[in-house]
C-alpha positions in Angstrom: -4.0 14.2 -18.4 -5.6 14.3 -15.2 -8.9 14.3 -13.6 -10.5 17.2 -11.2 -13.3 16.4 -8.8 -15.4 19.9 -6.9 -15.4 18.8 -3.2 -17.8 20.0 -1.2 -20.7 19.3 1.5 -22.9 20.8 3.5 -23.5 20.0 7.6 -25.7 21.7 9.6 -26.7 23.6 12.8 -29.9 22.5 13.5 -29.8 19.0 13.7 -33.0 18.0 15.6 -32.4 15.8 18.9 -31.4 12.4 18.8 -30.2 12.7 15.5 -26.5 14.4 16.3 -23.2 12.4 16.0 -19.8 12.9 17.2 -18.9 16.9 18.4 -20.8 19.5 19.3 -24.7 18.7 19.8 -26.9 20.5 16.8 -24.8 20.1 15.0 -23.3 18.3 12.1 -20.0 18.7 10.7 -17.7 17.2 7.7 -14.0 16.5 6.8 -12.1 14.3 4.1 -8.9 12.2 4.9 -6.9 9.8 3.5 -6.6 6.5 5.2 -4.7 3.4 4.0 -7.5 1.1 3.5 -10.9 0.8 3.9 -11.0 -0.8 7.3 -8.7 2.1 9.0 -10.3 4.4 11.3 -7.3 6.9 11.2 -6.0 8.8 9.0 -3.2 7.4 6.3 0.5 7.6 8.1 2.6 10.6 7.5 6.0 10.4 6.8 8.2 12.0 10.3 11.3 13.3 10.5 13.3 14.6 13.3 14.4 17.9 13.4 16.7 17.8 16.3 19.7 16.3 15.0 21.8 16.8 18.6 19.1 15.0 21.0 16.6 12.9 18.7 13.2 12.5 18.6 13.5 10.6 21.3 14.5 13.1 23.9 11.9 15.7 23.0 13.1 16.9 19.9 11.1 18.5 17.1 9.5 16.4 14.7 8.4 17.6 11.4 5.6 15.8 9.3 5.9 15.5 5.2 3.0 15.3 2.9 3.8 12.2 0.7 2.6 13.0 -3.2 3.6 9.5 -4.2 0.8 7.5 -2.4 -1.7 10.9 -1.9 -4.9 11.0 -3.9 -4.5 15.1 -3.6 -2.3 17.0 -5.5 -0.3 18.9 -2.6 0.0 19.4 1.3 -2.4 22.6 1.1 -4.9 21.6 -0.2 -4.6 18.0 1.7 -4.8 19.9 5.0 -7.5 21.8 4.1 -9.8 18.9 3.4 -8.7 17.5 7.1 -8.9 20.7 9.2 -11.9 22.5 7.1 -10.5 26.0 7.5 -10.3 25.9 10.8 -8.0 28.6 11.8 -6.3 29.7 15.3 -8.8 33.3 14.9 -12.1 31.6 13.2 -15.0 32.7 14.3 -13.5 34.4 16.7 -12.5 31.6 18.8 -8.8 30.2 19.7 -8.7 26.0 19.0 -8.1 24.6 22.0 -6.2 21.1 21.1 -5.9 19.9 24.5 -9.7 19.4 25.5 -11.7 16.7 25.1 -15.3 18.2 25.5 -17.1 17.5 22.3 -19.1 19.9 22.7 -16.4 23.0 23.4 -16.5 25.4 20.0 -12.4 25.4 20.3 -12.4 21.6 20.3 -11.1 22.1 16.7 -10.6 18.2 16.3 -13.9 17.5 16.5 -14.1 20.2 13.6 -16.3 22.5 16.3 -15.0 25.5 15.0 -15.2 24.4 11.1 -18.0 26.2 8.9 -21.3 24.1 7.9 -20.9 24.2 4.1 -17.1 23.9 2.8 -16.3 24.2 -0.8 -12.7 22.9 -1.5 -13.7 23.7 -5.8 -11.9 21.6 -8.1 -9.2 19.4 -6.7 -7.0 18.1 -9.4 -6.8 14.1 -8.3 -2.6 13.4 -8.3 -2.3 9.5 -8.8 -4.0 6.8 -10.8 -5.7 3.9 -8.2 -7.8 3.5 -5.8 -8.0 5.6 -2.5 -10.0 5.0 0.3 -11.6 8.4 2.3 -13.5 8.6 5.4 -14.6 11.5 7.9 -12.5 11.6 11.4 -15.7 13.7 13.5 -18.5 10.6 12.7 -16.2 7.9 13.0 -17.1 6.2 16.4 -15.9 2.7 15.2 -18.9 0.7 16.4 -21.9 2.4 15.5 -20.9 4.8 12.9 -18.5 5.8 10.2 -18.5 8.1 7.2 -16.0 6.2 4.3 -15.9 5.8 0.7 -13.7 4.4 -1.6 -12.8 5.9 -4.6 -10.7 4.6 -8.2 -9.1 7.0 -10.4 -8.5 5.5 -13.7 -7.3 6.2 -17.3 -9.9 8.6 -19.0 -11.1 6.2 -21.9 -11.7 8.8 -24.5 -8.1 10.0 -24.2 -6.5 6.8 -24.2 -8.2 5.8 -27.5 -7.5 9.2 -28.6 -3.8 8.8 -27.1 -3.5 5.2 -29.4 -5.9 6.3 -32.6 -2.8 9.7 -33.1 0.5 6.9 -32.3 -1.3 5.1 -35.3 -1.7 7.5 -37.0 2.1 8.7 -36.6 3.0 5.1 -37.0 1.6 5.2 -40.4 2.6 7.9 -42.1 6.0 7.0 -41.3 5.4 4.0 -42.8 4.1 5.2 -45.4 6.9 8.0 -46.2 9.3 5.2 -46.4 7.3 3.2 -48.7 7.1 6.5 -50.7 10.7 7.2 -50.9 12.0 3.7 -50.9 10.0 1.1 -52.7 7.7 3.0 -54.5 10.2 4.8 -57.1 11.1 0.9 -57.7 8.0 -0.5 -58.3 6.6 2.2 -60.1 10.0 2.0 -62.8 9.5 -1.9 -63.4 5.7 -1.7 -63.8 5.5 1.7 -66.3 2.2 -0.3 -67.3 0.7 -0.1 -64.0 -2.2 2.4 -63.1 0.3 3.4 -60.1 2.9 4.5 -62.8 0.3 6.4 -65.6 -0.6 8.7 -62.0 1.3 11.9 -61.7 3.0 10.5 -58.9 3.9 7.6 -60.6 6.0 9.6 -63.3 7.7 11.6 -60.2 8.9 7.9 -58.7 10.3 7.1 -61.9 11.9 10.5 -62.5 13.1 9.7 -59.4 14.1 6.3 -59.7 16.2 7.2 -62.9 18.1 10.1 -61.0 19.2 7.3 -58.5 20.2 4.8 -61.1 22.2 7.9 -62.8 23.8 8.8 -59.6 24.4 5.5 -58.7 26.5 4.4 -61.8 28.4 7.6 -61.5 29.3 6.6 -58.4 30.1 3.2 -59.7 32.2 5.1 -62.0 34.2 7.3 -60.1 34.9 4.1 -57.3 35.7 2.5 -60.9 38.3 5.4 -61.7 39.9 5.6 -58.5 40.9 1.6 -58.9 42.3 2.4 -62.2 44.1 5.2 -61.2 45.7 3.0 -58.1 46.3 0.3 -60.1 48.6 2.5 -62.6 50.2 4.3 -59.6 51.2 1.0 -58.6 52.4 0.0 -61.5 54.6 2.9 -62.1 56.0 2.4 -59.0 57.3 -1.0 -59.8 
């Protein structure tokens, strides 16, 4: 059973003088990564892994990066990279993101999330691991002065896991009580014919039952009985 959380926010393209952050100026833009605690001002570490087996990494080879589900709070690399880059795509808007300039106010500077739309609505994100997960925003995030983080604990829903222990009771139970049923209760039921328990309807079935076990059980006595007999003369005879 997990939980779902509907991520979205809404920046802004009029934001009044004096009042703008990090990026483009007017404006006021949003994004949600993963970092490893609270006091990080970077995004959580991504696993790497070189791709160029003949040179290494080391010697400019290709370096591919892996979404890690075990220690994400988001349930896949999609949607994961959607809450970092905001949709920003190569044709958005009609602009190409430029990822080597470092004007904040450039719309193709797409890492100050220039070229991202004002409202974003990521709907309902299904929330992958139980703990607690610390967020922030990478465009207002200017260490000193300002920073956009939360922190956020995913826990066991409490109405499922009474639910989840009230049916293993339950279950518990009734096999309890089933082997009561077929194993004492044909007993007691036989050596207490007085007993309300016995007068029931089911009482008479436990010691209909009960009798057909003591009848089967002394035939078997019987036959076990016979067969020592029957060894016994064989033996004899062959003396």
């Amino acid at each position: 059973m997990y939980d779902y959380l509907h991520i979205q926010w809404c920046g802004s393209d009029a934001n009044p003088q004096g009042n703008a952050g990090n990026g483009r100026q007017a404006t006021d833009r949003h994004n949600l990564v993963q970092t490893t605690s609270r006091d990080q001002n970077k995004p959580m570490d991504t696993t790497y892994t070189c791709a160029d087996t003949t040179f290494g990494c080391s010697h400019g080879g290709n370096v591919n990066r892996e979404w890690d589900w075990t220690t994400s709070l988001f349930p896949d690399a999609e949607i994961t990279a959607r809450l970092a880059w905001v949709d920003q795509s190569i044709e958005n808007k009609n602009y190409t993101c430029d990822l080597n300039t470092d004007d904040e106010n450039d719309i193709t500077n797409c890492m100050y999330l220039n070229n991202a739309p004002a409202y974003f609505d990521a709907g309902l994100v299904k929330l992958n691991n139980y703990g607690e997960f610390h967020l922030m925003s990478t465009r207002n995030n200017a260490f000193t002065n300002r920073g956009q983080k939360a922190t956020l604990t995913v826990g066991v829903n409490s109405v499922v896991a009474v639910g989840g222990l009230a049916v293993g009771a339950s279950f518990i139970g009734l096999i309890g009580l089933a082997a009561f049923c077929m194993c004492c209760l044909p007993k007691y039921a036989y050596h207490n014919k007085q007993s309300c328990l016995a007068k029931t309807c089911c009482g008479r079935g436990a010691i209909a039952k009960y009798k057909t076990q003591m009848v089967r059980s002394k035939l078997k006595n019987c036959r076990s009985l016979s067969v020592l007999i029957n060894l016994y003369h064989t033996s004899c005879n062959y003396r």
